[in-house]
KOLNURO-404934 format. One record per residue (C-alpha): residue in three letters; x negated, y negated, z negated. Coordinates in Angstrom, 3 decimals. Layout:
! KOLNURO-404934
[rec ALA,[X,Y,Z]];
...
***
This chain:
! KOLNURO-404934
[rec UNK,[-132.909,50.085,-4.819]];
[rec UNK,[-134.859,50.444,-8.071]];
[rec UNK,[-133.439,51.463,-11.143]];
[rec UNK,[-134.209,50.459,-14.480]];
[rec UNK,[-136.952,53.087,-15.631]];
[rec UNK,[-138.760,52.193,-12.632]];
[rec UNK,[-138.927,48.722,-13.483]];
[rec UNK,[-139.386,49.247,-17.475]];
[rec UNK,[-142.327,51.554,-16.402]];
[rec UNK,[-143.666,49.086,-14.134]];
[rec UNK,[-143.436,45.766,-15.868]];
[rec UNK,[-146.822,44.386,-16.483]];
[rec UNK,[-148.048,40.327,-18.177]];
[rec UNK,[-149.021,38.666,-15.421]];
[rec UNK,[-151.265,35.610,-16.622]];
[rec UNK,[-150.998,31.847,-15.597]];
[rec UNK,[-154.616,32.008,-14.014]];
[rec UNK,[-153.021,34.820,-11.620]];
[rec UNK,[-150.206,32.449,-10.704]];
[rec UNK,[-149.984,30.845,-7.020]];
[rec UNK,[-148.871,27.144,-6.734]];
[rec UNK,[-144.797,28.210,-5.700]];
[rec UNK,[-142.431,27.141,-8.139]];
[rec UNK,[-139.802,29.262,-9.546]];
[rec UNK,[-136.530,27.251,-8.712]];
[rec UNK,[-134.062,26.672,-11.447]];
[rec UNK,[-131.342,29.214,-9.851]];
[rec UNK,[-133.352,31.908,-10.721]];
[rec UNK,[-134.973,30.409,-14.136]];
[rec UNK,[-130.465,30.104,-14.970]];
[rec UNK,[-130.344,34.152,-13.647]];
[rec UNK,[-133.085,35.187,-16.208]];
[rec UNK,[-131.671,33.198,-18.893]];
[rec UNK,[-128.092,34.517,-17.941]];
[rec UNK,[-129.241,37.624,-18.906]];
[rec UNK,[-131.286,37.507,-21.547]];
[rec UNK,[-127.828,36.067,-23.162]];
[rec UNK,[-126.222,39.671,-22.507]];
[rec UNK,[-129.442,40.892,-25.458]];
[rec UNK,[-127.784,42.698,-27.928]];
[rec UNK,[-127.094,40.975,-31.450]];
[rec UNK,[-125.999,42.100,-35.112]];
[rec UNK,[-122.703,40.186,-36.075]];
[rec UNK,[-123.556,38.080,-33.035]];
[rec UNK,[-125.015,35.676,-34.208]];
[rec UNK,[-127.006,35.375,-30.534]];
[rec UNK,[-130.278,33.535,-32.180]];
[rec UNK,[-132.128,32.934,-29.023]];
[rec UNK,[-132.384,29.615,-27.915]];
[rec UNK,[-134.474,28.356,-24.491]];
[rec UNK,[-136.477,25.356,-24.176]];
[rec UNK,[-137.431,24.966,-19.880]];
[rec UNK,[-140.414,22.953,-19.540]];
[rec UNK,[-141.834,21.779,-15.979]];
[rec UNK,[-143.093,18.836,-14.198]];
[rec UNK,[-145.303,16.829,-16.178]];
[rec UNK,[-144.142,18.158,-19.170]];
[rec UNK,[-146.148,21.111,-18.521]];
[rec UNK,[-149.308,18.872,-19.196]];
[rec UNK,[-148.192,17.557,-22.413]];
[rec UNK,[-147.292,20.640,-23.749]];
[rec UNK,[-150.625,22.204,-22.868]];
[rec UNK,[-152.719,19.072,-24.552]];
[rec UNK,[-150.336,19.630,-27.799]];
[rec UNK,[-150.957,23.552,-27.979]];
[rec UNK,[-155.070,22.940,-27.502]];
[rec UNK,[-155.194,19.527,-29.988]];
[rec UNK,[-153.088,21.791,-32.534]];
[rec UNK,[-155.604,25.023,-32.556]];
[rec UNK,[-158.251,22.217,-32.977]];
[rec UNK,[-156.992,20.956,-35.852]];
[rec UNK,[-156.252,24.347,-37.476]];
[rec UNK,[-159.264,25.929,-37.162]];
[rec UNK,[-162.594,25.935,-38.801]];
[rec UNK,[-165.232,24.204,-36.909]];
[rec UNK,[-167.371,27.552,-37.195]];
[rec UNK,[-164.171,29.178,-35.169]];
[rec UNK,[-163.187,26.870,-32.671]];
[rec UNK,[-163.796,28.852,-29.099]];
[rec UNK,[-163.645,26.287,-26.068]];
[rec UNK,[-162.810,28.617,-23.987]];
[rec UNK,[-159.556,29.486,-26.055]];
[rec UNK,[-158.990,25.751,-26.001]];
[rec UNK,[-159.354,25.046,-22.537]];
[rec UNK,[-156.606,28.645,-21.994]];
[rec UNK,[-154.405,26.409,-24.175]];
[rec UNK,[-154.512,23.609,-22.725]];
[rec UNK,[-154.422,24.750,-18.834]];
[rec UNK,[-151.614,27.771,-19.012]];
[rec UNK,[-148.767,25.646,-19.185]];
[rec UNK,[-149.812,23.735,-16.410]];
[rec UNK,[-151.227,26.730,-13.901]];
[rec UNK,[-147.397,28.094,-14.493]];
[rec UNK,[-144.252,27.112,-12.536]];
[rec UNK,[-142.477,26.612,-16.025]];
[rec UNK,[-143.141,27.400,-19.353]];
[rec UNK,[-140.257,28.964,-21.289]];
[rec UNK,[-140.466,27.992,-25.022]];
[rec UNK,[-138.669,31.182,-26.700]];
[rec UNK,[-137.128,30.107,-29.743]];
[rec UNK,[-134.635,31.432,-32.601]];
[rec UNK,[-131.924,29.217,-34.508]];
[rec UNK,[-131.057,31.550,-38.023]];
[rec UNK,[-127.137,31.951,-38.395]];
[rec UNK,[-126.621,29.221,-41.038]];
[rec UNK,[-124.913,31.530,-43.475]];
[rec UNK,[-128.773,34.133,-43.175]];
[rec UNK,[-125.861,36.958,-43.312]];
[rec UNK,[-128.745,38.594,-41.342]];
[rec UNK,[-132.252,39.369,-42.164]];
[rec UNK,[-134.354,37.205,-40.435]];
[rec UNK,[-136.333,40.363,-38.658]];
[rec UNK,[-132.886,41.309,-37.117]];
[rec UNK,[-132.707,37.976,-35.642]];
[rec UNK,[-135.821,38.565,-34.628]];
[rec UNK,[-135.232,41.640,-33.179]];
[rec UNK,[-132.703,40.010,-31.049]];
[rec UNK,[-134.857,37.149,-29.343]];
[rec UNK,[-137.532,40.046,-28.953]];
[rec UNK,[-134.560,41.548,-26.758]];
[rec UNK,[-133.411,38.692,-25.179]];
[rec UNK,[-136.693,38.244,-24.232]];
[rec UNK,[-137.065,42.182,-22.800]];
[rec UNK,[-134.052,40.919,-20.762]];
[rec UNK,[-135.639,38.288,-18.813]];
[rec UNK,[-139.027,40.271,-18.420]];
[rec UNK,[-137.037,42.869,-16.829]];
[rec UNK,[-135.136,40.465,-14.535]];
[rec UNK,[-138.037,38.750,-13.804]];
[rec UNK,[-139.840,41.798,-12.461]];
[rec UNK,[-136.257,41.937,-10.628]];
[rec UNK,[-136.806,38.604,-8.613]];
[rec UNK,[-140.901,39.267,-8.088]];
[rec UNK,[-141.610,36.554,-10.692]];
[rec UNK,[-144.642,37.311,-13.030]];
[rec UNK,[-144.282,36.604,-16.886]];
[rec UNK,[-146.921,36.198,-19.752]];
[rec UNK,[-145.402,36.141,-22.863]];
[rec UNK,[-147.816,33.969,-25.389]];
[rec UNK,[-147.405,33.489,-29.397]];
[rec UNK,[-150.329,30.859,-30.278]];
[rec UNK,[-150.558,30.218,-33.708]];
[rec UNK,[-150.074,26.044,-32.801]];
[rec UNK,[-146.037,27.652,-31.873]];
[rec UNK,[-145.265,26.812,-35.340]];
[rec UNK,[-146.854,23.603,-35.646]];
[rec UNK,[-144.670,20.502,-36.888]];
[rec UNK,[-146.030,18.977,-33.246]];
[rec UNK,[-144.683,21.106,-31.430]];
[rec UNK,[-141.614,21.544,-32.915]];
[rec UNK,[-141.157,17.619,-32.277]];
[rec UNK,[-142.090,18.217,-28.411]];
[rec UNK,[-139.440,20.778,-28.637]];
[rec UNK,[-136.522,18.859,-30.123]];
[rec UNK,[-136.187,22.018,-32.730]];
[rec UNK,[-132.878,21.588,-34.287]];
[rec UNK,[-132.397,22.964,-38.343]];
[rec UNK,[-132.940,26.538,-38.660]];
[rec UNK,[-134.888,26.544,-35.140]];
[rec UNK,[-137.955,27.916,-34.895]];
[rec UNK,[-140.527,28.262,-31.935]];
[rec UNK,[-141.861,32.573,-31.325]];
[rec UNK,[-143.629,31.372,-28.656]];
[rec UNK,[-143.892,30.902,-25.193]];
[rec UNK,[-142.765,32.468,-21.552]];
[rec UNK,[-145.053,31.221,-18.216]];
[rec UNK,[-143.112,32.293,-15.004]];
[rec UNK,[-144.948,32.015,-11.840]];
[rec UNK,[-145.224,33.704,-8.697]];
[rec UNK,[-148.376,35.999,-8.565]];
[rec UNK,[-150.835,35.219,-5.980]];
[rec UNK,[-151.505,38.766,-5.179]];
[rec UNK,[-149.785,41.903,-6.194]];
[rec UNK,[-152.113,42.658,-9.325]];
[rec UNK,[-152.064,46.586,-8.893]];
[rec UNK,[-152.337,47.215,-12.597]];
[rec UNK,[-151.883,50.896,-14.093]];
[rec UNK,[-149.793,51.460,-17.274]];
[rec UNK,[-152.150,52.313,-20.451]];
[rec UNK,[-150.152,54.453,-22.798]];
[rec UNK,[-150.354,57.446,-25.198]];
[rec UNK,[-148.067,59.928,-24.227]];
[rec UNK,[-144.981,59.798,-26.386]];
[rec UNK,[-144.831,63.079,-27.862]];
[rec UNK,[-147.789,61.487,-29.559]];
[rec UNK,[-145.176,59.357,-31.698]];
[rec UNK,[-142.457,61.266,-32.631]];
[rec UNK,[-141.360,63.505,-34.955]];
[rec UNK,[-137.829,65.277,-34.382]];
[rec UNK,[-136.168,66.403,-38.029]];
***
């Protein structure tokens, strides 16, 4: 059995082109979720809220992301290629996740605490994920903020879109080696 420094140390973004075609069933979509509930939160206030898209959904949301970046960006800027990525990562994953915070109504909370807690939550599933064998990319495209797709979404008030999870099963076992500075590199004891 692995423990949790094993999988910390071996969690790695595995992208939607990488995904096969097997589905993540919704058992194990509820597990992750389950725990990323258990994220720690200031007063809590538990901000993170979970949109699950699949099915044909998937295809919508990937033609909203792509048509949004199109419309935001400078004809001298606009990269096909990060277009088409838009558009076809939804639909190359089992299910997109759409991460999203609601602010405690009161704000008795800075909003980077709440934040901080999604950003948890979301640590959570990536862990559990790695857990079941299920690869994650975590994506924050600037359209995540877009008045489009917060109407896909059915945002409530105070709900805001960080961005988006794609689960999938990988179609090989990427062997990809951790790139980090060693730590002593980044701390200072007093």
């Amino acid at each position: 059995m692995k423990k949790i420094s094993e999988y910390i140390k071996e969690r790695r973004s595995i992208y939607p082109e990488q995904f096969s075609s097997q589905e993540v069933n919704k058992e194990e979509i509820l597990a992750l979720l389950e725990n990323a509930n258990y994220a720690p939160t200031h007063k809590l206030t538990q901000p993170w809220r979970f949109k699950i898209i699949g099915g044909e959904k998937k295809f919508e949301l990937g033609l909203i992301l792509a048509e949004q970046m199109k419309k935001i960006t400078a004809p001298e800027q606009f990269s096909e290629l990060t277009y088409n990525k838009l558009k076809s990562r939804p639909e190359k994953s089992s299910h997109a996740i759409a991460v999203c915070m609601q602010r405690d109504p009161k704000e008795s909370l800075p909003e980077w605490e709440e934040m901080a807690a999604v950003a948890m939550a979301v640590q959570n599933i990536w862990l559990s994920a790695a857990d079941f064998g299920i690869g994650m990319y975590w994506a924050t495209p600037k359209p995540s903020s877009s008045e489009a797709v917060a109407n896909f979404l059915q945002l409530e008030k105070n709900e805001k879109c960080l961005g988006f999870l794609y689960l999938g099963y990988a179609q090989a076992n990427p062997e990809q080696k951790a790139v980090r500075t060693p730590i002593e590199d980044k701390i200072k004891w007093i």
